[in-house]
C-alpha positions as CSV (number, residue, x, y, z in Angstrom):
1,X,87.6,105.3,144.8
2,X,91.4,105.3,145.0
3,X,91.8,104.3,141.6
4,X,89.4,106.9,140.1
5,X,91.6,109.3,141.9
6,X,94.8,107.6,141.1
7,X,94.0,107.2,137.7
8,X,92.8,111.2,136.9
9,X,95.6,112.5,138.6
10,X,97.9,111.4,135.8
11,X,96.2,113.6,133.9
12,X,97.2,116.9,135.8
13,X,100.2,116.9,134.5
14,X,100.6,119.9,131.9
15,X,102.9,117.6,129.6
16,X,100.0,114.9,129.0
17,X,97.8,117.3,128.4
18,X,100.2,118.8,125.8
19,X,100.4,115.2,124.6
20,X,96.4,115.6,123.9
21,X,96.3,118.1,122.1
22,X,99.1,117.1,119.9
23,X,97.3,113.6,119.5
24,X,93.9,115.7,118.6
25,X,95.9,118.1,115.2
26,X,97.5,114.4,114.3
27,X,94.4,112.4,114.3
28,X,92.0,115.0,112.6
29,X,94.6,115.7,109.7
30,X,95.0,112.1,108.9
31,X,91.2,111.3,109.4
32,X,91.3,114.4,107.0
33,X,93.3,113.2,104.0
34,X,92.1,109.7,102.7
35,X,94.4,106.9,102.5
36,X,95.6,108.0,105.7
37,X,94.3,105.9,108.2
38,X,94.0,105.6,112.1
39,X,96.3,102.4,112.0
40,X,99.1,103.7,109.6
41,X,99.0,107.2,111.9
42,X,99.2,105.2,115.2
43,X,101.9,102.7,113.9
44,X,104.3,105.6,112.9
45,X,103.3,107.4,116.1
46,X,104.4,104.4,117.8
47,X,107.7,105.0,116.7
48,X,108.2,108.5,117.8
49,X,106.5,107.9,121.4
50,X,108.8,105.0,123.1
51,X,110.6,106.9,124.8
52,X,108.1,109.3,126.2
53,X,106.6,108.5,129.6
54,X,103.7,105.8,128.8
55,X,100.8,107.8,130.1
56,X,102.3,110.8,128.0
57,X,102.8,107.8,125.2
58,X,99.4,106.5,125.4
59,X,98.0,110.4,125.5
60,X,99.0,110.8,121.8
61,X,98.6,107.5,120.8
62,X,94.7,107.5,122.1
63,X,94.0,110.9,121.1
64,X,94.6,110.0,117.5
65,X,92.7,106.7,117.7
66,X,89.8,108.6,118.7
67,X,90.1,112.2,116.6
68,X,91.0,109.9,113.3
69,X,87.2,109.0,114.0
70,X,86.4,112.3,113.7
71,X,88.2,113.9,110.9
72,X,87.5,111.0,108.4
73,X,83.9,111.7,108.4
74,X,84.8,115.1,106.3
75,X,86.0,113.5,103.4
76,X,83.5,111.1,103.9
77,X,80.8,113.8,103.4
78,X,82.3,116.0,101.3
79,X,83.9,114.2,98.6
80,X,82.0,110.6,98.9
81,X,85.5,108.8,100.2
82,X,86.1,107.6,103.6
83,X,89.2,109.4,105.3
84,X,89.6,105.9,107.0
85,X,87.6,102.7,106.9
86,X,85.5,103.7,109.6
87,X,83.4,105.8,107.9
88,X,82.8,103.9,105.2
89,X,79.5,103.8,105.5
90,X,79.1,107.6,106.4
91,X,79.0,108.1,103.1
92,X,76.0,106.2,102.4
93,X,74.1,109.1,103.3
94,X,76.7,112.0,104.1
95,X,77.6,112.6,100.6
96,X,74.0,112.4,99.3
97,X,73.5,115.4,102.1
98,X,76.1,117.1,100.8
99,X,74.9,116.9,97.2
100,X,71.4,118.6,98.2
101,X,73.2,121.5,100.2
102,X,73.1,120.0,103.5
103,X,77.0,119.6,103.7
104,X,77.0,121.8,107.2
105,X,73.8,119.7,108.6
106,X,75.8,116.6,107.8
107,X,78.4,117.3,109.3
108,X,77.3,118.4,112.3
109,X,75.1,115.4,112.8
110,X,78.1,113.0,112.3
111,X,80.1,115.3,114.7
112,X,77.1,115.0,117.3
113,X,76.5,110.8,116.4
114,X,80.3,110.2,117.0
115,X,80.2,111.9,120.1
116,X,77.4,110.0,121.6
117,X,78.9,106.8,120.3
118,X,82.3,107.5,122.0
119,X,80.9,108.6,125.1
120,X,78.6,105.3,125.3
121,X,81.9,103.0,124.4
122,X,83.6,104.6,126.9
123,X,81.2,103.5,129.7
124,X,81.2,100.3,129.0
125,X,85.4,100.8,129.2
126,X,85.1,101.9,132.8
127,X,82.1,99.2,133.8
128,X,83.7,96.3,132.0
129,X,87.0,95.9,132.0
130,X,87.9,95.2,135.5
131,X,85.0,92.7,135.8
132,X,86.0,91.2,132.7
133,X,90.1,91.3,133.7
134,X,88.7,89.3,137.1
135,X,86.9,86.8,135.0
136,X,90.4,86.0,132.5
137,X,92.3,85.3,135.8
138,X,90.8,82.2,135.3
139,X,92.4,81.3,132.1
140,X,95.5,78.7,131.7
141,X,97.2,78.1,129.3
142,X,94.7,76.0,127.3
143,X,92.1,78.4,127.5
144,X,94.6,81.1,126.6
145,X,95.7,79.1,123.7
146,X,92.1,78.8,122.2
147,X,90.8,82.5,122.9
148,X,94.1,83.4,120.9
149,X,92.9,80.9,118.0
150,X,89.6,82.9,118.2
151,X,90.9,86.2,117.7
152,X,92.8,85.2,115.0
153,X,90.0,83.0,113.6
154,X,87.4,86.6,114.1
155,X,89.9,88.7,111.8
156,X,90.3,85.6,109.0
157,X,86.1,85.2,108.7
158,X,85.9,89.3,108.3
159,X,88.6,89.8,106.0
160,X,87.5,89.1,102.6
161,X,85.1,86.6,100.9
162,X,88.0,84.3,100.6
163,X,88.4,82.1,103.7
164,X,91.5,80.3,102.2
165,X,93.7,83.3,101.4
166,X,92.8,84.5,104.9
167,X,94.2,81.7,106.6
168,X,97.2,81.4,104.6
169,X,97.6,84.9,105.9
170,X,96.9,83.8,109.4
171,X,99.4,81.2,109.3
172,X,102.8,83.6,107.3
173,X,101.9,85.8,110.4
174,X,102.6,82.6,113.2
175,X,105.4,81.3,110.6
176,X,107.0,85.0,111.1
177,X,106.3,85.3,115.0
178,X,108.8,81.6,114.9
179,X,111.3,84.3,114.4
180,X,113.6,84.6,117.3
181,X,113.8,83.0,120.5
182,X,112.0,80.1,121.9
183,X,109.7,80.7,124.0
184,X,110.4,77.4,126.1
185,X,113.8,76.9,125.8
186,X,115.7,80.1,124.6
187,X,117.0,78.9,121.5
188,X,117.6,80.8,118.7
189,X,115.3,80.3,115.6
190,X,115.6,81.5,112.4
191,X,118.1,84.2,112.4
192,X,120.6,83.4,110.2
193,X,123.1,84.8,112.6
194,X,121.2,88.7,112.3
195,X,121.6,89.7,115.9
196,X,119.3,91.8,115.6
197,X,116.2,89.6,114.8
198,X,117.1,87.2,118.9
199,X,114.3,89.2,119.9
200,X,112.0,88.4,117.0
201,X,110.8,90.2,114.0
202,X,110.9,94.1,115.2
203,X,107.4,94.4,115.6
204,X,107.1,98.3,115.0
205,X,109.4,97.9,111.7
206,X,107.1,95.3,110.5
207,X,103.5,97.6,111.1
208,X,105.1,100.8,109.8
209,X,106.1,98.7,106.4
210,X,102.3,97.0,105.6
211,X,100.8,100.0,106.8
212,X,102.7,102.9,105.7
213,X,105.0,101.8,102.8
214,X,102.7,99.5,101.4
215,X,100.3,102.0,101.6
216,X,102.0,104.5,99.5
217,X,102.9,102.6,97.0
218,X,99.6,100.9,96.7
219,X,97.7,105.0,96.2
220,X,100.6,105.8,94.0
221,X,99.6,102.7,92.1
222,X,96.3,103.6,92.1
223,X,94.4,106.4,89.9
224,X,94.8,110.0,90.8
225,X,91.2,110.6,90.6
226,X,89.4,110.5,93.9
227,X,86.1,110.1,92.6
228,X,83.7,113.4,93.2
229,X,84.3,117.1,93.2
230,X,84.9,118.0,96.7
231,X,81.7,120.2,98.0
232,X,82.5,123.5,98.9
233,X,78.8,124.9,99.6
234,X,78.1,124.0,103.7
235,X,74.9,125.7,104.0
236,X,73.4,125.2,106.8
237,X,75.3,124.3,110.0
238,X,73.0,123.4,112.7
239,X,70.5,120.9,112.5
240,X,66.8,121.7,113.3
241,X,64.4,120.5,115.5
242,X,62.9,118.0,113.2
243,X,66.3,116.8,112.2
244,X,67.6,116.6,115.9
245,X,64.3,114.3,116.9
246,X,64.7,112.0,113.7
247,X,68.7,111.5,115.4
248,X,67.6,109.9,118.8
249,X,66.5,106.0,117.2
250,X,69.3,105.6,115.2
251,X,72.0,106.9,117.8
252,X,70.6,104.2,120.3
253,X,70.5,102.0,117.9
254,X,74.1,102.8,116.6
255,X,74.9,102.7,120.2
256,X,74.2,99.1,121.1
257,X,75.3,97.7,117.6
258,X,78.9,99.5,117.8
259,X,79.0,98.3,121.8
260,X,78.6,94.3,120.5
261,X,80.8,94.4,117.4
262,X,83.8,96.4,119.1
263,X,83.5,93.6,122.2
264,X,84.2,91.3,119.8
265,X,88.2,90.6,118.8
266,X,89.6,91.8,115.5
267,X,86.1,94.1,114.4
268,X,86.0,97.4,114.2
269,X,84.6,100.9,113.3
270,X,83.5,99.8,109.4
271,X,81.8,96.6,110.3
272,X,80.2,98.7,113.3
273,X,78.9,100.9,110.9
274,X,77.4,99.4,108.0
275,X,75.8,96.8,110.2
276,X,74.5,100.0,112.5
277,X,73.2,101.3,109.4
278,X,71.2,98.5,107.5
279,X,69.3,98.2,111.0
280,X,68.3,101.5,111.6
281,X,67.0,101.2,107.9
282,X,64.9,98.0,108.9
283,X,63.6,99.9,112.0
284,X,62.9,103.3,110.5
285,X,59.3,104.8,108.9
286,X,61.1,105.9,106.2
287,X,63.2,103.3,104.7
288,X,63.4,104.6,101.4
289,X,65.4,107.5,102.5
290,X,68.3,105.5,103.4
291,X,71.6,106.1,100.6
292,X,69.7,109.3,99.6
293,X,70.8,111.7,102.2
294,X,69.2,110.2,105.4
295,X,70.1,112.0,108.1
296,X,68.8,108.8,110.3
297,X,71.3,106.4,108.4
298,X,74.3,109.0,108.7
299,X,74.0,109.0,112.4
300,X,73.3,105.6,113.0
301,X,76.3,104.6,111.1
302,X,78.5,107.1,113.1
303,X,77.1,106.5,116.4
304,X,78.1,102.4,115.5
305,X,81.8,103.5,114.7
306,X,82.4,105.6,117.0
307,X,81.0,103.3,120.2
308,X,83.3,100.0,118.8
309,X,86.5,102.7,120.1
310,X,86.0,101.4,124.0
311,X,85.0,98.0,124.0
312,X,87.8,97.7,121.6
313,X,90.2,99.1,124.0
314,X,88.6,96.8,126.8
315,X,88.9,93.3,124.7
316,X,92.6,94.1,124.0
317,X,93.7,95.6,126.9
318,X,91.7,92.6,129.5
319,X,92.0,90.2,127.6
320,X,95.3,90.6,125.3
321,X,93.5,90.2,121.9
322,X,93.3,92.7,119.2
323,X,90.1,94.4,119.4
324,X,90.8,96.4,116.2
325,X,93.7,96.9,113.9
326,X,94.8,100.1,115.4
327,X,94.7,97.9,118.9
328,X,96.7,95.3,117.2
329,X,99.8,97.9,116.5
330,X,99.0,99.7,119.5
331,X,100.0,96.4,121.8
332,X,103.6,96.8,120.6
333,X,103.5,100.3,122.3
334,X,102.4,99.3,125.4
335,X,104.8,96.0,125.8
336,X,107.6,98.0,125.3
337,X,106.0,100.4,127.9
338,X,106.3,97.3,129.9
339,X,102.7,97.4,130.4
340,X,101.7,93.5,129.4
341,X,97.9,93.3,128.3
342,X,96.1,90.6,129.4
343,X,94.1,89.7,132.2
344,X,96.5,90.9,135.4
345,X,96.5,94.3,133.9
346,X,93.7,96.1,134.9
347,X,93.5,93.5,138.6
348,X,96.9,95.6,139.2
349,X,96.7,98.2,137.2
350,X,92.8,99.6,138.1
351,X,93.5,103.2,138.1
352,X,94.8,102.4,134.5
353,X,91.5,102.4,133.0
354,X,90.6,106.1,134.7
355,X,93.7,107.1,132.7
356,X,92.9,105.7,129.5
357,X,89.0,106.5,129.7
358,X,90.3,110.2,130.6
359,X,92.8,110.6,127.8
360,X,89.7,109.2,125.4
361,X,87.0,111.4,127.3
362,X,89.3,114.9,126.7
363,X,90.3,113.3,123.1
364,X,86.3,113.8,122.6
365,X,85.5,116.9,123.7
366,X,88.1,118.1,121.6
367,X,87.4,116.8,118.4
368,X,83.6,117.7,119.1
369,X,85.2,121.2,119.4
370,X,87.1,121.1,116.1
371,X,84.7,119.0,114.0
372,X,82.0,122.2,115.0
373,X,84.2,124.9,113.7
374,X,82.9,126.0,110.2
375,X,86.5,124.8,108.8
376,X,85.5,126.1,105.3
377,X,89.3,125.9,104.1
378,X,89.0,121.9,104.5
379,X,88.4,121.4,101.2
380,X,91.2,123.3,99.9
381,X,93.6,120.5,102.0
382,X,91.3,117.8,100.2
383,X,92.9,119.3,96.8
384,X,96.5,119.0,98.6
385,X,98.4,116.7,95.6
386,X,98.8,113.1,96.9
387,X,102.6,113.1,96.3
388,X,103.2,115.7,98.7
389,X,102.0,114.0,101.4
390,X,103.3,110.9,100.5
391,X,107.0,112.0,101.0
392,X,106.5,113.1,104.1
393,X,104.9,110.1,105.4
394,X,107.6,108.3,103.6
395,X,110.3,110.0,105.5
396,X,108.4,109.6,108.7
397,X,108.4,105.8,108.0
398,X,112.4,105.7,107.8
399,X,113.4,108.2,110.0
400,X,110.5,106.8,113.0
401,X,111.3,103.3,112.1
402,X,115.1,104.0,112.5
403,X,114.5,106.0,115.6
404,X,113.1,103.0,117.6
405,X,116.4,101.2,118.1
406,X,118.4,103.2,116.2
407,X,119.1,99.8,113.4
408,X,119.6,100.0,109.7
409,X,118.2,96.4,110.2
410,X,114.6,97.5,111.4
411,X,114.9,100.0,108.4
412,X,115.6,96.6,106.0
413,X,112.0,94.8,108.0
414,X,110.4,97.7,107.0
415,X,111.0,98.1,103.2
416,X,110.9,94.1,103.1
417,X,107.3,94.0,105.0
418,X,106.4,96.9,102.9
419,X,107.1,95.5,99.5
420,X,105.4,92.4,101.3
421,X,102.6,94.4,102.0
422,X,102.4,96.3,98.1
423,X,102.3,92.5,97.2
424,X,99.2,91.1,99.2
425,X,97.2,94.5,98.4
426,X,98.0,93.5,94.8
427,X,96.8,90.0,94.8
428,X,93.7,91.0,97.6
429,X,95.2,88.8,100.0
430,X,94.2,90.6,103.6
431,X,96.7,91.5,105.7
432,X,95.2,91.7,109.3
433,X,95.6,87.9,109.5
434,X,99.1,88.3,109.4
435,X,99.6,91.0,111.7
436,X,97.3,89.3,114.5
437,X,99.3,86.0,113.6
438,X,103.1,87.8,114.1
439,X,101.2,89.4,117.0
440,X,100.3,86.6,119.0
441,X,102.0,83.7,117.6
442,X,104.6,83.9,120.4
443,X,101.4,83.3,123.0
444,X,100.0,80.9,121.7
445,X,102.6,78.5,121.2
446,X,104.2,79.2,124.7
447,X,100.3,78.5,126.1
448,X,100.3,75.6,124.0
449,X,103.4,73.7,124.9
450,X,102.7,74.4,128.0
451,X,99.3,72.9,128.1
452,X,101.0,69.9,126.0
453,X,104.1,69.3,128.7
454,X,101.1,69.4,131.8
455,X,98.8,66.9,130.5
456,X,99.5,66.4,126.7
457,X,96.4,66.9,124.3
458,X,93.4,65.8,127.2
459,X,94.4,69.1,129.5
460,X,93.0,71.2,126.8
461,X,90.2,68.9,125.7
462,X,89.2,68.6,129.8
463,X,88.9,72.2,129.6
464,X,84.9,73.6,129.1
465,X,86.3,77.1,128.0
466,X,89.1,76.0,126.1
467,X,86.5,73.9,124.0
468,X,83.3,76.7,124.0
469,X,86.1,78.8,122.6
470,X,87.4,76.4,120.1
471,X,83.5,75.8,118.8
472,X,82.7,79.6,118.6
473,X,86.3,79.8,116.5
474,X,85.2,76.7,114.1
475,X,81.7,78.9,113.9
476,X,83.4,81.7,113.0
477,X,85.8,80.0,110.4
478,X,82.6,78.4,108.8
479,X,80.1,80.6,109.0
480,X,80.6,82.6,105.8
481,X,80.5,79.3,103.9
482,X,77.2,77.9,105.8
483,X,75.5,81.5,105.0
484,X,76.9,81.4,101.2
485,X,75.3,78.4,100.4
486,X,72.5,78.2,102.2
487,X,71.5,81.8,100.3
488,X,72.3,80.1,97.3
489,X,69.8,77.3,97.7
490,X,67.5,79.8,99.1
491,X,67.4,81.6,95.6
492,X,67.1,78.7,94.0
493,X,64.1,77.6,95.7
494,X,62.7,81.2,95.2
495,X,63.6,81.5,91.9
496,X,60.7,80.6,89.5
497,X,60.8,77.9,87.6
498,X,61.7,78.1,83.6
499,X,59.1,76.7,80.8
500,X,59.9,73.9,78.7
């Protein structure tokens, strides 16, 4: 029980806590305003938290992670647009509430869902992630190298409908991570003499640019009009009995769907979510309900989000892969931190995942607090023009970006990875590919070479979870393809037949 102990106790200190609640105003203002999202928040949050303590680092960091889950579910419900891509399928049903004068009930009910699906999550954190930390000991660097090839592989077949432009996105992010120093040998590599870039492509510059620059251009780009009049009429608050008995099948159900999809590297929330929600609709009496204001498909789809938040945590933090996007830019955190993820971390860390479940658990309860208050002025901050909060996230990108090692060069990364950014949101190209491909190219070509200079090409072939990994990657890569066609030849076998 020393780590229990060990790991709570950080949590005594008056600072963290201050951290918390700090995390909590951030994280429910940016799940607030759309366009915002958790992974833009958290990258420019990065910047600002290095030099903190890491528990005090990871208390704001975490809290927003987890409040952004909660705050995006108002715009979600009240003016038919997720606050962040989580809750994209809360509006499925939530606005449709909202519509008949159920805004309050809504809202509540998602408030009550996400809660239940975050507390779930975080159970499996505790349970899991030691056990599963034990069980990656075992990995060398060939089995390394292909679970790193699966992550990446995960985030190319669930970006877009276009496998190729995924993997050309995949491999600009490993061409980037070349950047710097060899991992074998030292040498430096593609630098053109910037000293800056011996220690590769500044990682925070980089995220802050796709995700924050190329964000704001791409909304200002985009049509002013957000779609829907906001709803102003809550009406009821509190659901009633009826209501709170149709919640229980769909949270479970939202439960165990979110638990799978957030084990799994490079998912998240969204995927969670709509997946959560098309099976509650298979399994409930009243399928017809469903996109109309069901109260069953609003929780189910919450419930799903919400409990992808601590699997996610426990893939990336045991294992070293991504479980998420946000995950992905928080790593860059935590190795400055000089907390390494992978599978020594929690083995010597334990009473690190007390600290992080804690920081996640208070994060909760907080945001249940908030998202219960009958905030009627929210809907005034949806009307808050776009351009005003676009400068200041704007000058947070600069001045946080700056901050980090105090280089005019990292400022340069981030308006070139922004424009880079603007560029692939133009042309749909998806750009979590490339931010899991500068993220762990370094790893996988030391674990590689390595496995090449031991035995050459039969080490990693002699391997059974090296190649169980590399036929669950080539699966994954052509799944989409496999289901494509085999729907198309199942319509037209279905299809009836034309007259002569």
């Amino acid at each position: 029980m020393t780590p229990v102990f060990e790991g709570l106790a950080a949590l005594g200190d008056p600072f963290v806590l201050l951290c918390i609640a700090i995390g909590a105003i951030i994280g429910m203002l940016v799940g607030t305003f759309p366009g915002v999202t958790a992974t833009m928040a958290v990258a420019l949050a990065s910047s600002f938290t290095l030099t903190l303590d890491p528990v005090a680092g990871l208390a704001v960091l975490l809290t927003i992670y987890v409040c952004a889950n909660y705050g995006d579910r108002v715009p979600a419900i009240l003016i038919n647009t997720p606050g962040t891509p989580a809750s994209i399928a809360t509006t499925f049903d939530g606005y449709p509430m909202a519509k008949q004068g159920r805004a309050g009930v809504a809202l509540t009910a998602s408030a009550y869902a996400s809660t239940a699906g975050t507390a779930f999550g975080l159970i499996i954190l505790v349970a899991a992630a030691i056990p599963l930390s034990r069980l990656a000991l075992e990995f060398g660097p060939p089995e390394t190298f292909a679970l790193v090839l699966f992550g990446l592989a995960m985030m190319i077949s669930i970006s877009g409908s276009n496998l190729i432009v995924g993997l050309i996105s995949g491999a600009l992010g490993l061409l980037l991570a070349t950047v710097g120093r060899d991992p074998i040998t030292g040498a430096d590599r593609f630098t053109f003499g910037v000293l800056e870039l011996s220690d590769g492509i500044p990682f925070i510059a980089a995220i802050i640019g796709l995700f924050g620059v190329a964000e704001i251009m791409a909304d200002l780009a985009r049509s002013r009009d957000r779609g829907a009049e906001p709803v102003r009429q809550l009406g009821r608050w509190w659901p009633n009995r009826a209501e709170l008995r149709q919640m229980g099948k769909p949270m479970a159900i939202g439960a165990g769907v979110g638990a799978v999809v957030g084990a799994v590297p490079a998912t998240g929330g969204d995927i969670g979510g709509i997946i959560a929600w098309s099976q509650a609709k298979r399994a409930s009496r009243t399928p017809q309900e469903f996109g109309k204001g069901s109260i069953e498909g609003l929780t189910a789809a919450d419930t799903a989000s919400n409990a992808t938040l601590g699997p996610s945590v426990t893939t990336t933090l045991a294992l070293g892969i991504p479980g998420d996007s946000v995950m992905a830019v928080m790593i860059g955190s935590l190795v400055i931190w000089g907390i390494q993820p992978g599978p020594s971390l929690f083995v010597n860390r334990p009473d690190l995942v007390f600290t992080i479940a804690g920081i996640m658990t208070i994060a909760m309860i907080v945001a249940l607090g908030l998202s219960l208050l009958r905030l009627r002025g929210v809907t005034r901050l949806l009307n808050l023009p776009a351009r005003y909060l676009w400068t200041i996230v704007l000058a947070a990108c600069i001045v946080g970006t700056y901050s980090v090692n105090n280089s005019l060069v990292d400022v340069g990364v981030m308006i070139a990875f922004g424009v880079l950014g603007t560029v692939m949101r133009r042309f749909e190209v998806p750009v979590g590919p490339l931010v899991l491909g500068l993220l762990l190219g370094e790893l996988a070509e030391a674990n590689l070479r390595r496995s090449l200079e031991i035995g050459g090409v039969g080490t990693i072939l002699e391997s059974p979870i090296a190649l169980t990994l590399f036929a669950i990657t080539a699966l994954a890569l052509a799944g989409p393809a496999v289901r494509r066609r085999w729907k198309q030849r199942r319509s037209r076998t279905t299809s009836p037949r034309g007259t002569s």
